[in-house]
C-alpha positions as CSV (number, residue, x, y, z in Angstrom):
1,X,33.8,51.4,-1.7
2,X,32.8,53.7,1.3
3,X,34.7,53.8,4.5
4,X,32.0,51.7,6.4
5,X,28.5,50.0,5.0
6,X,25.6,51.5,6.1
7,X,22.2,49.4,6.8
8,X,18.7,50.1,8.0
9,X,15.6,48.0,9.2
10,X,12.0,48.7,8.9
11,X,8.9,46.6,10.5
12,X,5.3,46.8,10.2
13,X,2.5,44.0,10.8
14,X,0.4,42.2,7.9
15,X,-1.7,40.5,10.9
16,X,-5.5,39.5,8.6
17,X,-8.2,41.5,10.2
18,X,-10.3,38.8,12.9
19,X,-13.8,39.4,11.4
20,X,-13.1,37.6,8.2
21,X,-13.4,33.4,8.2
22,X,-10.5,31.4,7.5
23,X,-11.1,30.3,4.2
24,X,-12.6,33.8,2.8
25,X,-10.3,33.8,-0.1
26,X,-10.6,29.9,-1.0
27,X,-12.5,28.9,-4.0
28,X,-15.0,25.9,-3.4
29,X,-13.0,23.8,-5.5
30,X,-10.1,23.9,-3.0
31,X,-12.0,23.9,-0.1
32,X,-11.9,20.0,-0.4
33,X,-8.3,20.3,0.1
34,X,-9.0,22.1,3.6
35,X,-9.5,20.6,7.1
36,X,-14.2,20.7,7.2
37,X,-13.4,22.0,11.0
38,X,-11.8,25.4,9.3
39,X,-14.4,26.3,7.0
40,X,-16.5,29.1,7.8
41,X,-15.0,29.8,10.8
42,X,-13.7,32.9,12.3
43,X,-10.0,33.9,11.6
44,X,-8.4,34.2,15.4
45,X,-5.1,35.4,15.8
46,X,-3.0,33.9,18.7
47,X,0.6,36.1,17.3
48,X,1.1,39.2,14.8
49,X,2.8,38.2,11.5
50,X,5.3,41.2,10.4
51,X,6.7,41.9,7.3
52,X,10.6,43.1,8.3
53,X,13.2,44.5,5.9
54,X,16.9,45.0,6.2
55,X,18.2,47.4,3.7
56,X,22.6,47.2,3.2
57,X,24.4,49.9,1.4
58,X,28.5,48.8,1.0
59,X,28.3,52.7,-1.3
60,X,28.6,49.9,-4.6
61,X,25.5,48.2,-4.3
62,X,22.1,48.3,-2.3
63,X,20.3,44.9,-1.1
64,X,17.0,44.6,0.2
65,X,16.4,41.8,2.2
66,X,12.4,41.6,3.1
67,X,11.3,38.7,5.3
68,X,7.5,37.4,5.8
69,X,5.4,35.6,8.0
70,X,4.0,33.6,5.4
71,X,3.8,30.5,4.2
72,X,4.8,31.2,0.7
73,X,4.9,34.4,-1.8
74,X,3.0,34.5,-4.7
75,X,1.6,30.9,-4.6
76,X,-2.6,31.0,-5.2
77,X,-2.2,29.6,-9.3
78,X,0.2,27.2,-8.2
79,X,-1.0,26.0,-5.5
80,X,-4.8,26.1,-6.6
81,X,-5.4,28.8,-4.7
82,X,-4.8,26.6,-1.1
83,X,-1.7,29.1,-0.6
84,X,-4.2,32.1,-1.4
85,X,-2.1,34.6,1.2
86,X,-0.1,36.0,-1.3
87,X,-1.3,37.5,-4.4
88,X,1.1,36.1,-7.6
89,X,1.7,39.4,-8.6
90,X,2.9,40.5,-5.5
91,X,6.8,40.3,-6.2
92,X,7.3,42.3,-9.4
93,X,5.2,44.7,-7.5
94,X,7.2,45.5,-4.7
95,X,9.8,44.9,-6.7
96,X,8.0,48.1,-8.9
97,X,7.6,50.0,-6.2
98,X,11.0,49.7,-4.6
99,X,12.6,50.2,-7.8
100,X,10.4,54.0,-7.8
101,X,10.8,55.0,-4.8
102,X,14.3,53.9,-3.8
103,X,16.4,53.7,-7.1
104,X,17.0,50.5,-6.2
105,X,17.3,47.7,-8.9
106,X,14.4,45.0,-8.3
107,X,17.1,42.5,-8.8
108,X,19.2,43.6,-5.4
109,X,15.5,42.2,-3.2
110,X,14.6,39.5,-2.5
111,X,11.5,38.4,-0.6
112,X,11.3,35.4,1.6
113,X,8.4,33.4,3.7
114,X,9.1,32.0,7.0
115,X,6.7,29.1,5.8
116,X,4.9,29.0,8.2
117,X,1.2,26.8,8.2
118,X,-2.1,26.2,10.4
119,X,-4.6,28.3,8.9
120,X,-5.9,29.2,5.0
121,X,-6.0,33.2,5.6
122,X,-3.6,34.9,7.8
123,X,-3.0,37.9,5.8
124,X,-4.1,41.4,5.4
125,X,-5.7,42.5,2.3
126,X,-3.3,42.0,-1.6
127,X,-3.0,46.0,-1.4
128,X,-1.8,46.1,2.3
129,X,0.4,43.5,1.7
130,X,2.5,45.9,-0.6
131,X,2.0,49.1,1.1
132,X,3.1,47.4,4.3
133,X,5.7,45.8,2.7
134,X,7.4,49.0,0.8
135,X,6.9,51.3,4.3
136,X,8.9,48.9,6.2
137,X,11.7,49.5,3.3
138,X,10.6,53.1,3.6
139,X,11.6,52.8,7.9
140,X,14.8,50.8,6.7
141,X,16.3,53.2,4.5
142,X,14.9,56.6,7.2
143,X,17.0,54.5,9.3
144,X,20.3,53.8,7.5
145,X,23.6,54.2,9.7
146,X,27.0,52.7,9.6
147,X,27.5,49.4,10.7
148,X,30.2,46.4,10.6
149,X,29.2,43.1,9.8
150,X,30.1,39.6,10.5
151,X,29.5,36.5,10.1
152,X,29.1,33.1,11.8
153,X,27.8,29.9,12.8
154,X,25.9,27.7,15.2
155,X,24.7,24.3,15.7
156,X,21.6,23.2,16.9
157,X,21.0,18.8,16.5
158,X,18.5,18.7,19.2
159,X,15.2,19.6,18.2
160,X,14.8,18.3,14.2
161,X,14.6,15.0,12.6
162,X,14.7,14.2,9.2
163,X,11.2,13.3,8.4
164,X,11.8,11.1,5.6
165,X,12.3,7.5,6.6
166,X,14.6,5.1,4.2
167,X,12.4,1.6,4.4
168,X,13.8,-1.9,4.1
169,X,12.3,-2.3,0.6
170,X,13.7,0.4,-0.7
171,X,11.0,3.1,-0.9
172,X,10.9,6.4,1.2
173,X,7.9,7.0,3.7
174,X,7.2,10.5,5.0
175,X,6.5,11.5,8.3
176,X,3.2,13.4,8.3
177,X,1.0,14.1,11.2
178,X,-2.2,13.6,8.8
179,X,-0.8,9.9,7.4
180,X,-0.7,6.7,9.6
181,X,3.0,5.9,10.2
182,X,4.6,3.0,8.7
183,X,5.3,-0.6,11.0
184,X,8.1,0.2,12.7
185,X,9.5,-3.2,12.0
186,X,10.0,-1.7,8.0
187,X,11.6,1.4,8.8
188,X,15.7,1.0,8.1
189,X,16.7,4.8,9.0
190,X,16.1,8.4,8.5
191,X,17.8,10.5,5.9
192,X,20.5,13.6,7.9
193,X,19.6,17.1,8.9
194,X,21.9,19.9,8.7
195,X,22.2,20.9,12.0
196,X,23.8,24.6,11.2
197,X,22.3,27.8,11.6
198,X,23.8,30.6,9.8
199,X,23.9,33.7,11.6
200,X,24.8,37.2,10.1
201,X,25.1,39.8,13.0
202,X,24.7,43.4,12.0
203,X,26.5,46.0,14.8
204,X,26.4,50.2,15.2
205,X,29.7,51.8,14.9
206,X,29.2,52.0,19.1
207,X,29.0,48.0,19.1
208,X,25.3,47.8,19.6
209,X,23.0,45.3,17.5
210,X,21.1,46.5,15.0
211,X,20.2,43.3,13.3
212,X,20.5,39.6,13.2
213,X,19.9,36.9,10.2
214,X,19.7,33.2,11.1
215,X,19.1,30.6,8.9
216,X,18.1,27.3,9.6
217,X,16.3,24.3,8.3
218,X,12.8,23.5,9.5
219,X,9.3,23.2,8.8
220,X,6.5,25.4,11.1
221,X,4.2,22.8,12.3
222,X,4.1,23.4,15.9
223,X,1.6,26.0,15.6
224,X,0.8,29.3,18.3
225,X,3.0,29.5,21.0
226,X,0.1,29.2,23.5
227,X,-1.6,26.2,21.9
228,X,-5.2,25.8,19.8
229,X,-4.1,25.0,16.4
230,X,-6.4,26.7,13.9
231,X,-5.5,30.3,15.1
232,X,-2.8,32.4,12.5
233,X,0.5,32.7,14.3
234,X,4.4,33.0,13.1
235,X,5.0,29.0,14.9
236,X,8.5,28.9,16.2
237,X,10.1,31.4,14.2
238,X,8.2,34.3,15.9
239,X,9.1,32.8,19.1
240,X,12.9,32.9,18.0
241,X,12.9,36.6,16.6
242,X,11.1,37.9,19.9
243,X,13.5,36.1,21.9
244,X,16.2,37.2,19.7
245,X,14.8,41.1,19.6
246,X,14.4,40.8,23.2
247,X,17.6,39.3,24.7
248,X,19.5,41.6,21.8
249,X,17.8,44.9,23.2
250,X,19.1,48.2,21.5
251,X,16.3,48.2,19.1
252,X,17.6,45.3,17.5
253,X,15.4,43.5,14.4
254,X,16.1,39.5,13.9
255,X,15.4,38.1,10.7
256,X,14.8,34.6,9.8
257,X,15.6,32.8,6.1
258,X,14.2,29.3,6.1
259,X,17.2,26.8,5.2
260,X,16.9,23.5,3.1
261,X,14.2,21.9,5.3
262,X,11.8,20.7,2.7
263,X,11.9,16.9,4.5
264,X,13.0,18.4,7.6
265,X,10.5,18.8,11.0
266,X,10.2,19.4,14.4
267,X,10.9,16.2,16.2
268,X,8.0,16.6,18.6
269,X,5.3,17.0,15.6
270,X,3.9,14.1,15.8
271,X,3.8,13.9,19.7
272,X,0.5,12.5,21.2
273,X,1.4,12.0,24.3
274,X,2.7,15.8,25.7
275,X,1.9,19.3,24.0
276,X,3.7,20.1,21.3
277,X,5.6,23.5,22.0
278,X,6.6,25.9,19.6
279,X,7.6,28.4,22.2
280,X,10.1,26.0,23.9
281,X,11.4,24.8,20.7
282,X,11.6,28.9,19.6
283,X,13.3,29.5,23.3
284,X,15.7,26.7,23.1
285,X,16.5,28.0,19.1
286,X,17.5,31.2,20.5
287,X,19.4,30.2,22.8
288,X,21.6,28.5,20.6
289,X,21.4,31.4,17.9
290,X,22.5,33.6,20.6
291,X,25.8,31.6,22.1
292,X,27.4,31.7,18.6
293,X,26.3,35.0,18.0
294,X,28.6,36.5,20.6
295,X,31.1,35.3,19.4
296,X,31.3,36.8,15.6
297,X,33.9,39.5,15.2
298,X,32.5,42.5,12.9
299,X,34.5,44.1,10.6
300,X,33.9,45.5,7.0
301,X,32.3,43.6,4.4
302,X,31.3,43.8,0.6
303,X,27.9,42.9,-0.8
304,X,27.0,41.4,-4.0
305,X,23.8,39.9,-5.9
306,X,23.1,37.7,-9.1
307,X,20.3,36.7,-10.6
308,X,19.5,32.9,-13.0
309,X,16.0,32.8,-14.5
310,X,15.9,29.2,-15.0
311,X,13.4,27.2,-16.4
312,X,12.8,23.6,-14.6
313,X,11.1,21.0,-16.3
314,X,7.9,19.8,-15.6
315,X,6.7,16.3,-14.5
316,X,5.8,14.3,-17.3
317,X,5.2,10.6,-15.8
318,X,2.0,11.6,-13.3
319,X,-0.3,9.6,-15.2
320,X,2.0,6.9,-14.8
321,X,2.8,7.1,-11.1
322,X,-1.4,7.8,-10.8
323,X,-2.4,4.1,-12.9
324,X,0.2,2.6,-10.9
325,X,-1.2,3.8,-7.7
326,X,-4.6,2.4,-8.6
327,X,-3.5,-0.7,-9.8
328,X,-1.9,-1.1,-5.7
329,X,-5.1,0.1,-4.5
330,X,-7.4,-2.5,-6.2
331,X,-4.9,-5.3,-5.2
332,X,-4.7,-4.1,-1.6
333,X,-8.7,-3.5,-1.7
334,X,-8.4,-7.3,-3.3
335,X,-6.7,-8.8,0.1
336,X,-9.1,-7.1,2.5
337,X,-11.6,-10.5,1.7
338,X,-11.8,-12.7,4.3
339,X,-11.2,-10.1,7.3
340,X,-13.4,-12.0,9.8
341,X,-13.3,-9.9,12.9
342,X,-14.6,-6.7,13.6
343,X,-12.4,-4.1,16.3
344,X,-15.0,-5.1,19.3
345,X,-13.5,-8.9,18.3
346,X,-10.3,-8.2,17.6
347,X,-9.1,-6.2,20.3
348,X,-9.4,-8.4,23.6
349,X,-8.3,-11.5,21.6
350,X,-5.1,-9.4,20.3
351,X,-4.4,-8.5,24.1
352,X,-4.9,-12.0,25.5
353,X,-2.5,-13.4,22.6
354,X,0.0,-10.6,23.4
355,X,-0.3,-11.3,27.0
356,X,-0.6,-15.1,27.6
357,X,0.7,-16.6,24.1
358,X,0.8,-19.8,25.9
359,X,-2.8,-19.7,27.6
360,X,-4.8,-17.0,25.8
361,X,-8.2,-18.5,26.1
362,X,-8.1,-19.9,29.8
363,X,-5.9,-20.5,32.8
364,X,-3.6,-22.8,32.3
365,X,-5.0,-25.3,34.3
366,X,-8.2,-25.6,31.9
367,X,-5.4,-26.1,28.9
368,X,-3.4,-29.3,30.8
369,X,-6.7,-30.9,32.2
370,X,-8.0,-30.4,28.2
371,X,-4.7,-31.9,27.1
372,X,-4.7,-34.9,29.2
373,X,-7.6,-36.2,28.3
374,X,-6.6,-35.8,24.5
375,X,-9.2,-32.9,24.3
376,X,-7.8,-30.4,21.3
377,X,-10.8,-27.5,21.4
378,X,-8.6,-25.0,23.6
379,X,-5.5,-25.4,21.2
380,X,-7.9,-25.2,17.5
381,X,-9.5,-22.5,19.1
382,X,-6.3,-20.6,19.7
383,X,-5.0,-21.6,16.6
384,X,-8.2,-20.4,14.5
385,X,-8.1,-17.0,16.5
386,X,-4.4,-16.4,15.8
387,X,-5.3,-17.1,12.3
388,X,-8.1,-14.1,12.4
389,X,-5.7,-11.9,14.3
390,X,-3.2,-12.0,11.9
391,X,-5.8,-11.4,9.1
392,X,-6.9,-8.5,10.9
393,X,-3.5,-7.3,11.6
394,X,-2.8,-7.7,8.1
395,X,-6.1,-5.9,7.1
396,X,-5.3,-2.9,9.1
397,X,-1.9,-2.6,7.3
398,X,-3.8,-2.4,3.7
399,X,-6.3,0.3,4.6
400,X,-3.0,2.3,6.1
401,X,-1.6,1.4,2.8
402,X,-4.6,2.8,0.9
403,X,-5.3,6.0,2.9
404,X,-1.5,7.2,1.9
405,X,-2.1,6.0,-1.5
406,X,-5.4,7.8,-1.8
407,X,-3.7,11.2,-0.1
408,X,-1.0,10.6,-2.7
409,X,-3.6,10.2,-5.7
410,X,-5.4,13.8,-4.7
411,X,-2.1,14.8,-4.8
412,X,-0.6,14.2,-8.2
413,X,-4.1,14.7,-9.6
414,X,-4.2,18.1,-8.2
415,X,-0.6,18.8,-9.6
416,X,-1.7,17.3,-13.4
417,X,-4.0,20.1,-13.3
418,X,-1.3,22.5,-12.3
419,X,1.2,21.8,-15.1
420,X,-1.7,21.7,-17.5
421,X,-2.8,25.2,-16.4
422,X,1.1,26.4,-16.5
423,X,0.8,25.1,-20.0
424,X,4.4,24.0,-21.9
425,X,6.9,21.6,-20.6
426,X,8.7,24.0,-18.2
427,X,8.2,26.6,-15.6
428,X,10.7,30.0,-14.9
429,X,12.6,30.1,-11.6
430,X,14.1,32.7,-10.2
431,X,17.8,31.5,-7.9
432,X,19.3,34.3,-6.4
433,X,22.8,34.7,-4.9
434,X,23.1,37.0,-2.2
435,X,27.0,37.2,-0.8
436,X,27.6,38.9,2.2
437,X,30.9,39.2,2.9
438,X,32.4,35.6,3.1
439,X,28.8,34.2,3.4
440,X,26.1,34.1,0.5
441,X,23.0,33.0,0.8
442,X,21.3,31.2,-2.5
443,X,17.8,31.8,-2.7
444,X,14.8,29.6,-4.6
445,X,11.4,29.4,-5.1
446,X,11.2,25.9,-3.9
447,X,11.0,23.8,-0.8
448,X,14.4,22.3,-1.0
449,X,15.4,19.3,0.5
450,X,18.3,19.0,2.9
451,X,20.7,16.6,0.3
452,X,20.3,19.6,-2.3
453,X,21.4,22.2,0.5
454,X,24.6,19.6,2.0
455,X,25.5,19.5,-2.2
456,X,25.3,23.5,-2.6
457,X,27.3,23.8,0.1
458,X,30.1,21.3,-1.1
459,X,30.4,23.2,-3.8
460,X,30.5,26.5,-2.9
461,X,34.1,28.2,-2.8
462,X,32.7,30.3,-0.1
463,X,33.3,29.5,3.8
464,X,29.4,29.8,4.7
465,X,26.7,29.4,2.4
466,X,23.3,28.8,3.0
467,X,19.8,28.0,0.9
468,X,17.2,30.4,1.4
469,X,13.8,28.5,0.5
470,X,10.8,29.5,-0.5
471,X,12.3,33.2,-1.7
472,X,10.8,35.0,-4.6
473,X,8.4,32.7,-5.9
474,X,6.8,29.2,-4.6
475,X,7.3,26.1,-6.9
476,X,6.6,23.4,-4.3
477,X,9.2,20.6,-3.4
478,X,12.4,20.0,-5.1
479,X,14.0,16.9,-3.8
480,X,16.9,15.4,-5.3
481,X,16.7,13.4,-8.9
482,X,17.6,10.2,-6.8
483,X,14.5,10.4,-4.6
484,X,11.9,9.8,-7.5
485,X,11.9,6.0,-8.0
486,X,11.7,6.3,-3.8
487,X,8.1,7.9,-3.6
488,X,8.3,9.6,-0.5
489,X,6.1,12.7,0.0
490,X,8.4,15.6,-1.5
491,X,8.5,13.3,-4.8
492,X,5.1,13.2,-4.6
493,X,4.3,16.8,-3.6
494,X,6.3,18.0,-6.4
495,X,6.1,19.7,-9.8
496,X,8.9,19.2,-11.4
497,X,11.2,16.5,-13.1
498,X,14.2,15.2,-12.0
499,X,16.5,16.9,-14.2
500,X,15.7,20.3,-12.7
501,X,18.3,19.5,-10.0
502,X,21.0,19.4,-12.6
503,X,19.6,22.9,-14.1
504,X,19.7,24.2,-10.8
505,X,23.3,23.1,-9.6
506,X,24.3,24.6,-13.6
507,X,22.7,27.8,-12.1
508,X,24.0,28.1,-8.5
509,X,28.0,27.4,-10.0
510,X,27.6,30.7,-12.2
511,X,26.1,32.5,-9.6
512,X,29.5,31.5,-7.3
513,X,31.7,32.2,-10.4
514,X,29.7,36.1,-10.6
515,X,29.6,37.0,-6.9
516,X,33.5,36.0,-6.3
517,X,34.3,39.2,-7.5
518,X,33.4,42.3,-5.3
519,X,32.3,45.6,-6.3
């Protein structure tokens, strides 16, 4: 092993070019699956998106780390062509490419989306997309200079929520900004975040930052900084790295890898009553990222990658979940009869009942004068309305009911058609380990969900480990095997069967057992 380990970084923006529309690249069948307001309409950009790249050299092995401003890589077949950014071919090529130009194995990079969402098109052109991504490497490895590394961690509980919420009957209920919530007299509790952030802080021989990886768990739903959703822009995350790059100084390039945060969100996405703020949540994220950063001693570290090709299986009860499904919908379709008020009806008699439940129709001097003379009209009249209230109350329920049933129907009939594209009964996955020095980072294709990143952890004989979603590939959600009889979102939202978690824990314990050793 050399004397120090050497690393470079490299930059360069894959921004999509503003006179194209947003949904250039969508075919019309998945237009349906788009937002009518977006269609045809010109792409605005409120922030660049960058591809960055971090390049380590410990004289045993090369890594190349390469992080984008995306929301996932290589997703258009298996997404149906809604993710239609990145081209699926677009990771063995740079893989290709770095593999000529740099002798370095296409194993030792791994490529990683911030996730990030809003808009249909925020890239630049499939060819671009490589070129820009292999000239950043290109900068990194111009670049390359001795460096100590060390590693740490922070803690930030403040600004997510776990958007999954465990309901009294035993299902799950997701959070989702396009879903009515559930009644709030249902909800039991939410499922944990992991509050952690990892943080991997790259110093000069002179002491002066040259880079910094964070990790941490979160979807980008907060949209641009400045407002005006329906414009491309790197959400929170860009916010974070600028601070970062900023308050860092030197030159410094930050570097984000998105954590277990498949059923974890912002807790102000759903806000309606105050702006949403990706920049303060990006500020405050910084801030934290930063107070544990300076305290990380750097030192000498070794680096070390393995690779699983696993193959998940496939879902094979959709139809079954689908017919069930329906068979809810006609019975809650069933219970709409006898809904005798309309909303101009409804409303002021739900107030008045709310308000006065003693007196809603009168003052209470019409009621006693009624009742004294044995006169019953005021109290069947109140009792009648209360009656179409609570029909209409329970009316409302069932359509909220049957608008997350129908959402959930598109769904899984979208994702039959996927598996039957994919053909066979499962589908290749590449997990990753990545160990830097006492900290590894596992990397997967999926969105994983916060239980499955607490569970690698537990098992990891390493003092920091961290999931890197959404790396080298896109498969959709993976939530634990336990979730599916819940039917939350990420079950529903999700491609595979329940026994790919097993497969995958099978596949994360060799990679530990491979990457103890160093070089």
């Amino acid at each position: 092993m050399k004397e120090h380990m050497r690393a470079g970084t490299g930059k360069a923006e894959i921004t999509c070019r503003e006179d194209v529309t947003l949904d250039a690249l969508l075919s019309e069948k998945s237009k349906k699956d788009i937002p009518p307001e977006l269609l045809d309409r010109k792409l605005e950009v409120s922030d660049p998106l960058f591809v960055r790249a971090l390049v380590l050299d410990d004289g045993c092995a090369k890594i190349v780390l390469i992080t984008m401003d995306v929301t996932a890589i290589g997703a258009r077949t298996i997404s149906q062509n809604i993710l239609c950014d990145s081209a699926d071919d677009f990771l063995p090529r740079v893989r290709r490419r770095i593999e000529e130009e740099f002798s370095i194995p296409g194993g030792n990079v791994s490529v990683s989306a911030s996730h990030t969402h809003g808009v249909p098109r925020m890239l630049c052109d499939d060819a671009a997309q490589v070129d820009r991504t292999v000239a950043a490497v290109a900068q990194a490895m111009r670049a390359m200079v001795p460096v100590t590394l060390g590693i740490g961690a922070g803690r930030e509980d403040t600004l997510t929520f776990n958007r999954t919420m465990m309901m009294k009957d035993g299902t799950d209920y997701t959070l989702r900004s396009c879903n009515p919530p559930p009644p709030d007299s249902e909800v039991a509790g939410l499922r944990p975040i992991d509050p952690e952030i990892g943080i991997v802080r790259v110093d000069r021989m002179d002491g002066s930052p040259l880079a910094i990886v964070y990790n941490f768990a979160s979807h980008l739903l907060l949209g641009p900084p400045a407002g005006k959703r329906g414009r491309i822009s790197a959400d929170h995350v860009g916010v974070t790295l600028n601070y970062l790059e900023e308050n860092l100084g030197g030159g410094a390039t930050a570097f984000f890898l998105q954590g277990a945060g498949g059923d974890i969100a912002e807790v102000s996405k759903c806000d309606t009553g105050h702006p949403r703020s990706s920049h303060d949540f990006g500020t405050r994220l910084g801030q934290s990222i930063l107070q544990s950063y300076r305290k990380i001693a750097t030192g000498p570290a070794k680096i070390k990658t393995a690779n699983k090709l696993v193959r998940f299986p496939l879902r094979r009860d959709i139809p079954e979940v689908i017919a069930a499904l329906k068979k809810e919908q006609a019975e809650l379709l069933a219970g709409l009869r006898y809904t005798s008020l309309n909303f101009k009806g409804f409303l002021p008699l739900y107030l008045n009942q709310g308000l006065f439940p003693d007196y809603p129709s009168h003052w209470a001097y019409r009621y006693m004068q009624a009742d004294s003379r044995g006169d019953i009209r005021f109290r069947y009249m109140d009792e009648k309305n209360r009656m179409a209230v609570a029909k209409y109350l329970d009316s409302i329920s069932r359509m909220e009911r049957m608008a997350r049933n129908e959402e959930k129907i598109a769904t899984l009939e979208r994702h039959r058609e996927i598996i039957s594209t994919i053909g066979g009964a499962t589908v290749p996955a590449e997990i990753m380990g990545i160990r830097i020095g006492e900290c590894v980072f596992i990397t997967a294709p999926m969105e994983i969900l916060a239980e499955i990143g607490f569970n690698v952890k537990k098992a990891s004989p390493f003092k920091h480990t961290y999931i890197a979603s959404i790396s080298n590939g896109y498969l959709h959600y993976a939530p634990p095997a336990s979730y599916y009889p819940k039917g939350g979102y990420e079950v529903t939202e999700c491609l595979l069967a329940p026994e790919w978690e097993k497969a995958f824990e099978k596949a994360v314990a060799e990679i530990f057992e491979e990457i103890k050793a160093g070089c």
